[in-house]
GUGU-780086 format. One record per residue (C-alpha): residue in three letters; x, y, z. Coordinates in steps of 0.02 Angstrom, whole numbers, padded with zeros to 5 digits, always signed. Each point is the difference from the previous one (the first is absolute). Layout:
BEGIN
ALAXYZ ...
END
This chain:
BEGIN
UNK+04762+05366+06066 UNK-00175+00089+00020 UNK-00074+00074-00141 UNK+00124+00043-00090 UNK+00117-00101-00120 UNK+00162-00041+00080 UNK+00173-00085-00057 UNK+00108-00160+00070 UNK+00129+00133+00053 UNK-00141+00120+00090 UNK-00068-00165+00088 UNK+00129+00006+00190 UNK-00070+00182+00002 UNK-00190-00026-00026 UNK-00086+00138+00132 UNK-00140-00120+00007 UNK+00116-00202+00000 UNK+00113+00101+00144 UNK-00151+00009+00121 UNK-00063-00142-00041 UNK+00142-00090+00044 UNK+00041+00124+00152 UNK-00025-00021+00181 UNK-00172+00117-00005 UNK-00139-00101+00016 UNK-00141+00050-00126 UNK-00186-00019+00037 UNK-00101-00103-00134 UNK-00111+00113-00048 UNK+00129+00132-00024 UNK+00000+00101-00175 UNK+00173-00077-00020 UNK-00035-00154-00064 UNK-00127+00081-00132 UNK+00156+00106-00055 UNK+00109-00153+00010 UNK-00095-00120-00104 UNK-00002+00131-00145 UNK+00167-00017-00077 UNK+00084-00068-00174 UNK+00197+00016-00054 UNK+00088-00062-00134 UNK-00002-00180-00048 UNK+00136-00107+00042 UNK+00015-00096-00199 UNK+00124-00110+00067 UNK+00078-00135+00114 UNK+00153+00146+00059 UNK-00130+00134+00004 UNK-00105-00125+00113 UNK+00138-00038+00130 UNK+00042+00185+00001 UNK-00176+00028+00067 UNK+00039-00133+00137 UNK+00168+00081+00033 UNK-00093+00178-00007 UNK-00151-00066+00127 UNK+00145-00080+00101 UNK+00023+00110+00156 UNK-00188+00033-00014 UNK-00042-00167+00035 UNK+00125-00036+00118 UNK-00057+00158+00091 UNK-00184-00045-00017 UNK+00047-00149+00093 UNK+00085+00068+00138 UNK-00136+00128+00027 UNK-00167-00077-00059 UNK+00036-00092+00199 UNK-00029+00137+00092 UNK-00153+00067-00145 UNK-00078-00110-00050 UNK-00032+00081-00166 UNK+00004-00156-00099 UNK-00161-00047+00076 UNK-00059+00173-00043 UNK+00054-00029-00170 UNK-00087-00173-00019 UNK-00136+00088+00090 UNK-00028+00109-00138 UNK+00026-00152-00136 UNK-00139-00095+00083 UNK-00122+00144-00003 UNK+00020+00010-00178 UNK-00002-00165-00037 UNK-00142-00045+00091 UNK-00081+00121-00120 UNK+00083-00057-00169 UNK-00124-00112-00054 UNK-00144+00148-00015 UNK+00157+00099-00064 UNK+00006-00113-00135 UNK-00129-00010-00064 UNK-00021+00204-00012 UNK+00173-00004-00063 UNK+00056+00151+00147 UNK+00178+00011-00086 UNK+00062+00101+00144 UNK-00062-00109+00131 UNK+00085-00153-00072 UNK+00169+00094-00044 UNK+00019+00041+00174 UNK-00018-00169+00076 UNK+00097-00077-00129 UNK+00118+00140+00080 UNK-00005-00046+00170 UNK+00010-00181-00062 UNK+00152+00050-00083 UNK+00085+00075+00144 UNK-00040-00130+00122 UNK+00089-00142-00111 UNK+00153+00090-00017 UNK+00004-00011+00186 UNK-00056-00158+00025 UNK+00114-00047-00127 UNK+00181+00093+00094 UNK-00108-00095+00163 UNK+00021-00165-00054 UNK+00144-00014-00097 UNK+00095+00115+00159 UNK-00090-00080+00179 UNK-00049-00169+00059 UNK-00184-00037-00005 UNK-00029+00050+00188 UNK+00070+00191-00046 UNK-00129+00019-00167 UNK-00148-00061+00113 UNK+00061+00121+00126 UNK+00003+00137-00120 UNK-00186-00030-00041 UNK-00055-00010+00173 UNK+00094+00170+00044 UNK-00127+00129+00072 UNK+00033+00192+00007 UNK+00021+00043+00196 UNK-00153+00089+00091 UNK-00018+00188-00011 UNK+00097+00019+00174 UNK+00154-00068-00095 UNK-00025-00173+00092 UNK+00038-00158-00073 UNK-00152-00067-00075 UNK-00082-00159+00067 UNK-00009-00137-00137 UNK-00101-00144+00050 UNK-00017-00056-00168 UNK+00050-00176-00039 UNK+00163-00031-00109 UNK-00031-00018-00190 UNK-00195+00084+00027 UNK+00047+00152-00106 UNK+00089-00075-00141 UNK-00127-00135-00012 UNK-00138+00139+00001 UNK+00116+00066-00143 UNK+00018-00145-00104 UNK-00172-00060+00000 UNK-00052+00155-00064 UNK+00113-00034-00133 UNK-00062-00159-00048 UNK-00186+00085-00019 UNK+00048+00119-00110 UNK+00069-00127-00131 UNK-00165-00098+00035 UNK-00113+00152-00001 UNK+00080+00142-00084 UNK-00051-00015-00197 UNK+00158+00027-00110 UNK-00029+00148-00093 UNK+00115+00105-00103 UNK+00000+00118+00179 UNK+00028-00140+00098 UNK+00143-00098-00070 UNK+00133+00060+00058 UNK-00088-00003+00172 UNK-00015-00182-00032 UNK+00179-00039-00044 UNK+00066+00120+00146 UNK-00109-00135+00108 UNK+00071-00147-00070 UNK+00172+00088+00019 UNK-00026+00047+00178 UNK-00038-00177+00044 UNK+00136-00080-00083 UNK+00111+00135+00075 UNK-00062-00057+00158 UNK+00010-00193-00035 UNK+00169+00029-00047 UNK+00052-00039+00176 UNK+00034-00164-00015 UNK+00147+00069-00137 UNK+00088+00094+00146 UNK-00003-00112+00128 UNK+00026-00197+00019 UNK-00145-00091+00086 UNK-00129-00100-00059 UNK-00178+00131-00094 UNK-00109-00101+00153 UNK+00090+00087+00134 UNK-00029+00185-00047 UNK-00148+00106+00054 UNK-00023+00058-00168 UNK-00023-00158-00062 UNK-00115-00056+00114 UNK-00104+00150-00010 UNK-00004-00054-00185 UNK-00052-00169+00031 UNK-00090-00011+00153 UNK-00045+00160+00036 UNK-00174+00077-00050 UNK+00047+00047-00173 UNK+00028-00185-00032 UNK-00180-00031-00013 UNK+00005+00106-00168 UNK+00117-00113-00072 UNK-00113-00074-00144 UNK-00042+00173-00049 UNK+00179+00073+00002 UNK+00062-00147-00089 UNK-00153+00007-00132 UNK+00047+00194-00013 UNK+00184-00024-00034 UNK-00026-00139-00112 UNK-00147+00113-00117 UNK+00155+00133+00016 UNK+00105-00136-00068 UNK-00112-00045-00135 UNK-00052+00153-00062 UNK+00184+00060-00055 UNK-00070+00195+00010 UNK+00157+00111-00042 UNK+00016+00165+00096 UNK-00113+00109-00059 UNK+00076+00151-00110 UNK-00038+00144+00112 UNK+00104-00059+00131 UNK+00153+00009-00114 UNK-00049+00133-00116 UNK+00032+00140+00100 UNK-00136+00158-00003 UNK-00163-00001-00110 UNK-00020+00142-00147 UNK-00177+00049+00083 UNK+00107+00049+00155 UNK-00143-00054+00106 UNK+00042+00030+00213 UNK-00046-00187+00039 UNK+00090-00095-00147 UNK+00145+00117+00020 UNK+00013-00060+00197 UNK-00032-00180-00039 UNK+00141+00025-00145 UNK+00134+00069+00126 UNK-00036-00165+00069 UNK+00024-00096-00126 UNK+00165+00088-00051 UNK+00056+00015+00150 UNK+00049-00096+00168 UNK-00108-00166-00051 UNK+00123-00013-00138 UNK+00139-00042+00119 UNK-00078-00179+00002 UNK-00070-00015-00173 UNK+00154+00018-00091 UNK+00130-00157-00002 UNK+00102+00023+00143 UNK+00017-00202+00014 UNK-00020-00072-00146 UNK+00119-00168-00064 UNK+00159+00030-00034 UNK+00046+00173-00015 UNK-00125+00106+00075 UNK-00094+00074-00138 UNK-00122+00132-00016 UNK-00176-00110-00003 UNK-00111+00060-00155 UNK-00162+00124+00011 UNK-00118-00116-00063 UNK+00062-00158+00092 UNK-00127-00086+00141 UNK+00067+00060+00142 UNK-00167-00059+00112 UNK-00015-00149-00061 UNK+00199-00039+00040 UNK-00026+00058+00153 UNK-00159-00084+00033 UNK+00092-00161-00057 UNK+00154+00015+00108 UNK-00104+00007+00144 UNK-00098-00138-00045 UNK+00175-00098+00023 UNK+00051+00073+00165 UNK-00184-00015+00094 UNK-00016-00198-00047 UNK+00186-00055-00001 UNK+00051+00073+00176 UNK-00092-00105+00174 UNK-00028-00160-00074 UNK+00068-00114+00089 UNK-00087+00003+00145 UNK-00171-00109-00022 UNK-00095+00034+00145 UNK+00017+00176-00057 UNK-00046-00005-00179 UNK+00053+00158-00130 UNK-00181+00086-00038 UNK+00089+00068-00172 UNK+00051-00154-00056 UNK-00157-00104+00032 UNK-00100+00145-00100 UNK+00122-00027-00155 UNK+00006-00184+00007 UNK-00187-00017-00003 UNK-00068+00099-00121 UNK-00117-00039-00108 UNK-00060+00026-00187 UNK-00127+00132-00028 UNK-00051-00055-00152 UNK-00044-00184+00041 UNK-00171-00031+00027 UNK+00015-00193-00010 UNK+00028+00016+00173 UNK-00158+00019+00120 UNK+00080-00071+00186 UNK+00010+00118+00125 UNK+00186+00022+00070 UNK+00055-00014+00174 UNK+00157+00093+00001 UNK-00036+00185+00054 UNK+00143+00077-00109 UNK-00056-00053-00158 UNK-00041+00120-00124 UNK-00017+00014-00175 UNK+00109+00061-00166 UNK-00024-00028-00202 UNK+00114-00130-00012 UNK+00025+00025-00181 UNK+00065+00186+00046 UNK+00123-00075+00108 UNK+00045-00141-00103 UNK+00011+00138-00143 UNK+00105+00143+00105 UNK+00150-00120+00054 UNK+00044-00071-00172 UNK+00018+00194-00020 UNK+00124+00051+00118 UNK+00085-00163+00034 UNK+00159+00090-00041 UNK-00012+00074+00184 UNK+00077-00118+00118 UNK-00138+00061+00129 UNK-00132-00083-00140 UNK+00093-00159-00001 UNK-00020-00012+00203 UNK-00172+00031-00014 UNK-00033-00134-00128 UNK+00103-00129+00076 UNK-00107+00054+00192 UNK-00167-00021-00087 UNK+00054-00163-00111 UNK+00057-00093+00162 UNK-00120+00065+00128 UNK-00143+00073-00089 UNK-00085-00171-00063 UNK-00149+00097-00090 UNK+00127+00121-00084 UNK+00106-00163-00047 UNK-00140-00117-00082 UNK-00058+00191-00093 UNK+00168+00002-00090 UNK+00039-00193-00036 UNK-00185+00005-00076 UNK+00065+00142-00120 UNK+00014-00056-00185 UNK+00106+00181-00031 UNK+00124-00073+00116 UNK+00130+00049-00111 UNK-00020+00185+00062 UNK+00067-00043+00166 UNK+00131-00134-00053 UNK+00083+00136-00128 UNK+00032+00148+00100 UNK+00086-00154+00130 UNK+00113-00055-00129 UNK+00064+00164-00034 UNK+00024+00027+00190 UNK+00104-00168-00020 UNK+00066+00032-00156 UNK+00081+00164+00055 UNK+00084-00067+00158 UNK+00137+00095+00010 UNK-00086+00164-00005 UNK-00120-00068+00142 UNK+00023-00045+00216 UNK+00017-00144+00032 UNK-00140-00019+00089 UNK-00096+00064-00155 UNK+00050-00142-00078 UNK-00039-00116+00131 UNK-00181+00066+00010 UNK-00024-00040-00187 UNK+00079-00158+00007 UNK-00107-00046+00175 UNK-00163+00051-00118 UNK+00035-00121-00136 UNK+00053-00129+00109 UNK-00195+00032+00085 UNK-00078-00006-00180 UNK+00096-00155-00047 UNK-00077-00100+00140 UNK-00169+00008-00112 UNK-00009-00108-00151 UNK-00121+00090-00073 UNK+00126+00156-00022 UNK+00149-00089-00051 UNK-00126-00099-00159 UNK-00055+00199-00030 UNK+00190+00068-00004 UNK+00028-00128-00148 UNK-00162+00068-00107 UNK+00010+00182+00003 UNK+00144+00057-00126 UNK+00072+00160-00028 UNK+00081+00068-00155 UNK+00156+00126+00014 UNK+00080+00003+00180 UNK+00096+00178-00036 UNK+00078-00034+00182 UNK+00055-00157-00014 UNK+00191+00040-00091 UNK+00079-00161-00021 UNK-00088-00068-00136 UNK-00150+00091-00119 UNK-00170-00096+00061 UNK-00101-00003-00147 UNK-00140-00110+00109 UNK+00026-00092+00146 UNK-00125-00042+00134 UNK-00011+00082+00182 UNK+00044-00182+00054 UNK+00159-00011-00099 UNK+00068+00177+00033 UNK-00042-00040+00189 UNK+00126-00148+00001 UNK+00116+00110-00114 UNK+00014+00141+00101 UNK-00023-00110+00187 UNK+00181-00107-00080 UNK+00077+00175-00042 UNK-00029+00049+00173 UNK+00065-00158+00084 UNK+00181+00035-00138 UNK+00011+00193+00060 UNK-00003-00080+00189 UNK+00103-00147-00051 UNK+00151+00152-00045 UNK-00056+00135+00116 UNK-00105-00041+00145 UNK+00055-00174+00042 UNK-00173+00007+00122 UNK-00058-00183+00027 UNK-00189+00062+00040 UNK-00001+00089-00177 UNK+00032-00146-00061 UNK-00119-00087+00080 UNK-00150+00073-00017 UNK+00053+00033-00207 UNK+00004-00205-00010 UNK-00165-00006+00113 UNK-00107+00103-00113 UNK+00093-00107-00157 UNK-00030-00173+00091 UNK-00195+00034+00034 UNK-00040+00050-00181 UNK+00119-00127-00087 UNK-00139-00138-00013 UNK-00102+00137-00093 UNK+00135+00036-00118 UNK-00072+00012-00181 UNK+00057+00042-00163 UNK+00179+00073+00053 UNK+00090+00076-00147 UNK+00166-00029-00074 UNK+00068+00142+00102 UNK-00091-00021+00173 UNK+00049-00188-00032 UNK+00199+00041-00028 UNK+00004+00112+00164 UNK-00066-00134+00104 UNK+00128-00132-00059 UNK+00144+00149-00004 UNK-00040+00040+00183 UNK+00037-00177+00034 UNK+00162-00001-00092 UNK+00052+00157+00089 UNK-00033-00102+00156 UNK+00104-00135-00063 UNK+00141+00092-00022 UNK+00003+00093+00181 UNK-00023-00177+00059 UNK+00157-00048-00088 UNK+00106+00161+00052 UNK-00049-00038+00178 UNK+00053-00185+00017 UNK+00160+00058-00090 UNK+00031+00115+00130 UNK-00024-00112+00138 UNK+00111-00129-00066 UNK+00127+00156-00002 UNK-00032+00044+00152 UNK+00043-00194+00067 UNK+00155+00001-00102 UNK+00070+00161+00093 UNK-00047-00069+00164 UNK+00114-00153-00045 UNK+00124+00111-00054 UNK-00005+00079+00181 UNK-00006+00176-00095 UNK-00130+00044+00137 UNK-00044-00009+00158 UNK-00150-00134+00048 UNK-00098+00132+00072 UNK-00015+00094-00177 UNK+00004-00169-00088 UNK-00176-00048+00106 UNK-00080+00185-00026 UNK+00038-00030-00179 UNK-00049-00164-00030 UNK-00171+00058+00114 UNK-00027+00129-00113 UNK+00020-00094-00152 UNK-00124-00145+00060 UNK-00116+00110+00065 UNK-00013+00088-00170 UNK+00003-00170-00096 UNK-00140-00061+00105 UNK-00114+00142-00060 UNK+00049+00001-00163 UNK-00067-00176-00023 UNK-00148+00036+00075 UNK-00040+00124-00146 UNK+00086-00120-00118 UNK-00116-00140+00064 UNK-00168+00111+00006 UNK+00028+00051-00188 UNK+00023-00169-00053 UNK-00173-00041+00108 UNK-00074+00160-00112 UNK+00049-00094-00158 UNK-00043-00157+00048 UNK-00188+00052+00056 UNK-00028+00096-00169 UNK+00051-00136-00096 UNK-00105-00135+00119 UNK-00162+00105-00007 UNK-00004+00098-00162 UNK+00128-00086-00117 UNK-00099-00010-00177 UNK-00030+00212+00031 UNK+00178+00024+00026 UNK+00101-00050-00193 UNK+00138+00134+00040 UNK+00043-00050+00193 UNK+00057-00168-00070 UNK+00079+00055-00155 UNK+00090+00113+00121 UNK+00066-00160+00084 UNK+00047-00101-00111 UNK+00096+00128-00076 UNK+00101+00026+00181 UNK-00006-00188+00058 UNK+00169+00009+00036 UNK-00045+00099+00163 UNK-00083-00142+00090 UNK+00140-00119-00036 UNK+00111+00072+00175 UNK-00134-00024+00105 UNK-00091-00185-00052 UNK+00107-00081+00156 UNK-00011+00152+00098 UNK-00122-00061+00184 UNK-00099+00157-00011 UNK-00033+00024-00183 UNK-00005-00198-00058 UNK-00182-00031+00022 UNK-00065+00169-00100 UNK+00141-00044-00124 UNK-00089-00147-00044 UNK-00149+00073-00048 UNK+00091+00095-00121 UNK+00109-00122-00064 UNK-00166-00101-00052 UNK-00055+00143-00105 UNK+00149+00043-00068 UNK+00034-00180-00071 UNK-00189-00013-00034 UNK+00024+00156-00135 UNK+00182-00043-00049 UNK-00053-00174-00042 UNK-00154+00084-00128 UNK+00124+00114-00071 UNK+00126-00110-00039 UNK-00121-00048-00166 UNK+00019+00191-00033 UNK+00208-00062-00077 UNK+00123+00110+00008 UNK-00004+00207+00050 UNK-00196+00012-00009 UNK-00068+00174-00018 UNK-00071+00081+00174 UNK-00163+00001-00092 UNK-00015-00178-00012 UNK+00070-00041+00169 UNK-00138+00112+00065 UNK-00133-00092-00099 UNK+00077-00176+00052 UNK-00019+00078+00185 UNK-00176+00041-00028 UNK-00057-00154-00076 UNK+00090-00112+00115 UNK-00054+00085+00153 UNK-00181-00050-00039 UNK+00039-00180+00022 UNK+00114+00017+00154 UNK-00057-00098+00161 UNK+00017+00102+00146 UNK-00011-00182+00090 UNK+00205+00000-00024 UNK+00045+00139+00099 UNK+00001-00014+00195 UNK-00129+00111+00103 UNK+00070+00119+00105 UNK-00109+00100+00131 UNK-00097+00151-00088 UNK+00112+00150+00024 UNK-00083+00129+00109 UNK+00048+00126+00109 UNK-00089+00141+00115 UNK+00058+00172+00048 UNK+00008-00025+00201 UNK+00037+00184+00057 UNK+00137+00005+00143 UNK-00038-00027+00182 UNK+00058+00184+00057 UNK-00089+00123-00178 UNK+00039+00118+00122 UNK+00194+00006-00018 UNK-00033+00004-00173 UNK-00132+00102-00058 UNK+00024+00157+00133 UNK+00186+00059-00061 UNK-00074-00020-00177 UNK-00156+00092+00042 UNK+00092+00150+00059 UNK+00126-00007-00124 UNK-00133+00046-00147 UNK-00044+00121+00133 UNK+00143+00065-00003 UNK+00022-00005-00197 UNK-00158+00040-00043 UNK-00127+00102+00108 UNK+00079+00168-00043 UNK+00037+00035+00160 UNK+00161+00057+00068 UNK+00097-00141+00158 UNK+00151+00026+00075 UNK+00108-00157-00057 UNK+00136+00021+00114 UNK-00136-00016+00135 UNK-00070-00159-00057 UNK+00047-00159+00096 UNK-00124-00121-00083 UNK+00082-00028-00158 UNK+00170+00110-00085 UNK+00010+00070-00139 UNK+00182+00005-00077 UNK-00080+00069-00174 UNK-00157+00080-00044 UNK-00042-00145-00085 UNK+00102-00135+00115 UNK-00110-00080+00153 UNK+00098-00097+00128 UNK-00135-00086+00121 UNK+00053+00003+00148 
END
C-alpha cells in the first residue's frame, strides 16, 4: 500500500502492511501512518477477486494478530481514525477530500482486521487486541490499567456519531458505508460463535453502553438513509476526472480503488453477482442494520433494546392533528408518507419485507398510517408478487408476506378496500389473462395458489395456516368474486377432497397388510401414525375452507352470484362429507343454499344457459333469509409472534447479511446457520 497503486498479488509484500503487521511497535504520530493511509490498487469486480484479497491479506492478518500483542499498533491505528474523525464533521462541510479519503482509509484497514479478529478468536482475544499497548521505551511491558472493552467501545461510539453527525455528501459516502460495514463486521460475532447477542461485550457496549443514548438519532439517521434511496455517486465509480484536478484525482483513486472491495456484490442471492453502479448501496446497508440493532437483545425486559424502542415508536412528521406531549424519550419523528411510499418500492428485498412486517406489528403509529391508506393497493401488489413467485423466493420471504397480510386482514376496513380497488392487466399473473379483477380477488387467487404449490412441495402445516388465516378474516368481506376467483375457491376444495380420499384409501391399505402379517407391527403403527397424523391436518384445512365458504355466503351472499353458481355446479363434493362428525354442521349450511337455488332453477327446464342461471342466482338471492342458516362464531384470527423471535429472526437476520451487504464471510466458519448452497439456508 502507501501512495502508490498496488495489486492483489503485490499485497503479502506491501513495505508499508509488513510493518504494520510486524513486531516493531510504531509511535502514533509517526509519518507512517500518513504514508500508509495514502494508497489505492486495483478493484476487486468480483466475488473470486474478493476472497483472493482475503486469501492475499491472510498471513497479514494472522501476523498482525500475533504481533499487534506485544505493539499495540492497532490502538495507534484507531488512534489516528479517531483524530480524524473527531474532525470529519468540519471536514465535511469544507469538503477536505484528502482528509476524508484517509480516514475512510484507516477505517478500511481496521475492518479487515477486525473482520480476520472475529471470525478467527473468541471475543476475549478481539477485546484483547484493542486493549494491547506498545511496551515503554525501556522495552518493558507496558502497564494497561484500562478496563476490558474501554477501547473498542471508545471505537464504536465514535462510529455511531459519525452516521449521526457526519452529513452524507458525495465525499463522504463511502466513509458512511465503510461505517456501517465496520459495524456489521463487528456485530457479526454472534455468526461465529454460539451464545446468546446479550452475553457479548460488543453487544452490550451497543446497548447499554454510552453510545446507546444516541439510539433515536442513529435509528432516525439510518432510516432517512433508507428512505432516501441515494445511489453511489458517479465519481466514486467513474474513475479520474478530464480536468485532472490533484483533489478529485485522490478522492477518485478512492473511489476506484480499495472501497470497491465492499461495494461490488460479493454476497448477493444466489450466485454471487457483481452488484450494479447505480444501486443504493447506503441505504441497504443502512437497512440491514436496522434489522440486526433491534432484532438481537430482546428478550430480556428489564433490559429493554434502545434500537428497537426508537423504531417502534416513531411518529408521523406530517401530522399536526396531534398536539399531546409524549412521554417516551426515544420518540422521534419521520414523513410517514415517505416511508409508507419507499417500502411498496423495494418490497422485492426480503430485508423490506422484515421491516414492514417489524413496524406493522410493533410500530402502532406506523400500522394505523398504512391501514388508513386508500392507495393500499401499492403495498398489497408488490406482496402478491413476492407470493406469487414462491419458488424463486426463501421461505422465510414468503412467510413475511404472508405474516403481513394476515396483520392487514385483522382490519375490516382493509379487507372492504381490497374488494373496491380493481386493476386491469396483471402481466405477472400467467395462468389466466386478467382483463380486471379486484386487489381483493387476486389476493384470494394468488393466497389459494400458494396454499396448492405447498400442498405438492412444501407440505409445511404453518404455511398453511397462516394462508387460511388471512382467507378466514376477510371471507365475511367477500364481495363481488368473479367467475374465475369463484371457480379457484371451490377447485381448491375439490383438490382437498381428493387428497382426503387418497389418504383414507391408503390407510385402509395399510390395515389390510397388517392383517396380512406382510409387516411387522412396529412399521404397521409408524405407518398407520403417520397416516392419521396427516389425515388429522388435512381436515383441519378441509374444515377451515368449508368455514371460509360458509361465512361468505352467511354475510355477503346477494354480492356473491358466481360463489354459488360455482356450487351448485360442484354439489357433488359435499355429498362424502354430510355424515362426516367434523364437517356435518357447516355442510348444512350449504346444503340449505344449495337446495334453496336448485329448487328456483328447476323452473329454468331442461339445460338452461349459464346466463340465465346467473340471473336466477341474482334475483333469488335478494329474497334469501339468512334466518335459515346456523350462526357460527365470526371467523377471526391474530398474528401472535412466537415466544422465542429470537431463534427466529437472528439466523435470518444474518443470513441477508450474508446475501446481501456486499461484504465478504467466511461460510465454512459460520456456526449459526449452514449454508449447503448460495442460495440454500439451513437454520440451525
Amino acid at each position: 500500500m502507501g501512495a502508490t497503486s498496488s495489486s492483489l498479488s503485490e499485497l503479502p509484500n506491501n513495505e508499508y502492511l509488513k510493518r504494520l503487521s510486524s513486531q516493531e511497535a510504531i509511535d502514533p504520530m509517526d509519518p507512517f501512518w500518513n504514508q500508509l493511509l495514502s494508497f489505492s490498487f486495483q478493484i476487486p469486480v468480483n466475488s473470486s477477486d474478493a476472497k483472493l484479497l482475503e486469501e492475499s491479506t491472510d498471513v497479514i492478518a494472522r501476523n498482525f494478530a500475533l504481533n499487534n500483542c506485544h505493539t499495540g499498533n492497532l490502538r495507534a491505528l484507531i488512534h489516528n481514525f479517531l483524530i480524524r474523525a473527531s474532525e470529519l464533521k468540519a471536514s465535511a462541510q469544507c469538503e477536505d477530500n484528502i482528509f476524508i479519503w484517509q480516514t475512510y482509509n484507516a477505517l478500511f484497514i481496521i475492518r479487515s482486521l477486525c473482520k480476520y479478529f472475529v471470525e478467527h478468536l473468541s471475543e476475549e482475544l478481539l477485546l484483547h487486541q484493542f486493549d494491547c499497548l506498545p511496551p515503554k521505551p525501556n522495552g518493558s511491558p507496558a502497564d494497561d490499567t484500562a478496563e476490558i472493552g474501554s477501547q473498542v467501545e471508545e471505537f464504536i461510539n465514535s462510529l455511531v456519531e459519525l452516521v449521526v453527525d457526519v452529513p452524507i455528501l458525495s465525499c463522504t459516502y463511502a466513509l458512511h458505508l465503510e461505517t456501517l460495514n465496520t459495524l456489521l463486521a463487528l456485530l457479526s460475532i454472534q455468526m461465529f460463535h454460539s451464545k446468546p447477542a446479550s452475553q457479548f461485550v460488543i453487544y452490550k457496549i451497543l446497548m447499554q453502553g454510552k453510545c446507546a443514548i444516541h439510539a433515536p438519532l442513529l435509528i432516525k439517521a439510518l432510516m432517512w438513509n433508507y428512505l432516501n434511496q441515494e445511489k453511489c455517486p458517479p465519481e466514486l465509480y467513474k474513475g479520474h476526472s478530464e480536468d485532472g484536478s490533484f483533489i478529485y484525482n485522490a478522492t477518485a483513486a478512492l473511489a476506484s480503488s480499495l472501497w470497491s472491495v465492499v461495494t461490488l456484490g460479493m454476497a448477493s442471492k444466489g450466485k454471487k453477482a457483481e452488484v450494479d453502479q447505480s444501486d443504493t448501496l447506503l441505504a441497504n446497508q443502512s437497512l440491514l442494520f436496522i434489522l440486526v440493532l433491534t432484532n438481537h437483545c430482546t428478550c430480556d425486559k428489564s433490559v429493554p433494546n434502545p434500537y428497537r424502542q426508537a423504531l417502534f415508536s416513531f411518529t408521523d412528521s406530517q401530522d399536526v392533528s396531534s398536539t399531546t406531549p409524549t412521554h417516551i424519550a426515544s420518540t422521534f419523528k419521520l414523513d410517514m408518507s415517505k416511508v409508507y411510499n419507499v417500502l411498496c418500492q423495494t418490497l422485492h428485498d426480503d430485508q423490506t419485507t422484515l421491516l414492514l412486517y417489524l413496524l406493522l406489528h410493533q410500530n402502532p403509529n406506523m400500522k394505523a398510517y398504512i391501514l388508513s391508506r386508500t392507495n393500499i393497493d401499492m403495498l398489497v401488489m408488490p406482496l402478491l408478487q413476492i407470493l406469487y413467485h414462491t419458488q424463486e423466493r426463501s421461505s422465510h420471504h414468503i412467510y413475511m408476506g404472508l405474516i403481513i397480510l394476515l396483520v392487514l386482514s385483522e382490519d375490516e376496513v382493509f379487507n372492504k378496500a381490497v374488494h373496491e380497488i380493481t386493476v386491469k392487466n396483471v402481466p405477472w399473473y400467467k395462468e389466466r389473462q386478467l382483463s380486471e379483477i379486484s386487489i381483493g380477488g387476486l389476493l384470494i387467487l394468488v393466497v389459494i395458489r400458494t396454499i396448492q404449490y405447498n400442498m405438492t412441495r412444501m407440505r409445511d402445516k404453518y404455511l398453511h395456516t397462516n394462508c387460511l388465516a388471512a382467507l378466514a378474516n376477510m371471507s365475511a368481506q367477500f364481495t363481488h368474486l368473479n367467475s374465475f376467483v369463484a371457480q379457484k375457491i371451490i377447485n381448491l376444495f375439490s383438490q382437498l377432497c381428493k387428497r382426503h380420499t387418497r389418504l383414507v384409501n391408503d390407510i385402509r391399505e395399510s390395515a389390510m397388510k397388517s392383517q396380512s402379517s406382510e409387516q411387522t407391527d412396529e412399521q404397521t403403527d409408524i405407518e398407520q401414525q403417520d397416516y392419521l397424523q396427516d389425515l388429522s391436518v388435512l381436515e383441519e384445512v378441509l374444515r377451515m375452507v368449508l368455514e371460509i365458504i360458509n361465512s361468505c355466503l352467511s354475510s355477503s351472499l346477494q354480492h356473491n352470484p358466481h360463489l354459488i353458481y360455482s356450487l351448485l355446479y360442484q354439489r357433488s363434493l359435499f355429498t362424502a362429507f354430510r355424515g362426516h362428525p367434523t364437517f356435518q354442521d357447516i355442510i348444512q349450511n350449504i346444503d340449505t343454499v344449495l337446495a334453496y337455488f336448485s329448487a328456483r332453477l328447476e323452473h329454468l327446464g331442461p339445460n338452461p344457459s349459464p346466463s340465465h342461471v346467473l340471473q336466477t342466482i341474482k334475483d333469488g338471492s335478494l329474497t334469501f333469509k339468512k334466518e335459515k342458516l346456523k350462526k357460527f362464531p365470526e371467523l377471526k384470527f391474530k398474528y401472535v409472534e412466537e415466544e422465542s423471535p429470537e431463534e427466529f429472526f437472528i439466523p435470518y437476520v444474518w443470513s441477508l447479511v450474508y446475501h446481501s451487504s456486499n461484504m465478504f464471510f467466511n461460510a465454512n466458519r459460520i456456526l449459526l446457520f449452514s449454508l449447503n448452497t448460495d442460495s440454500d439456508v439451513k437454520y440451525i
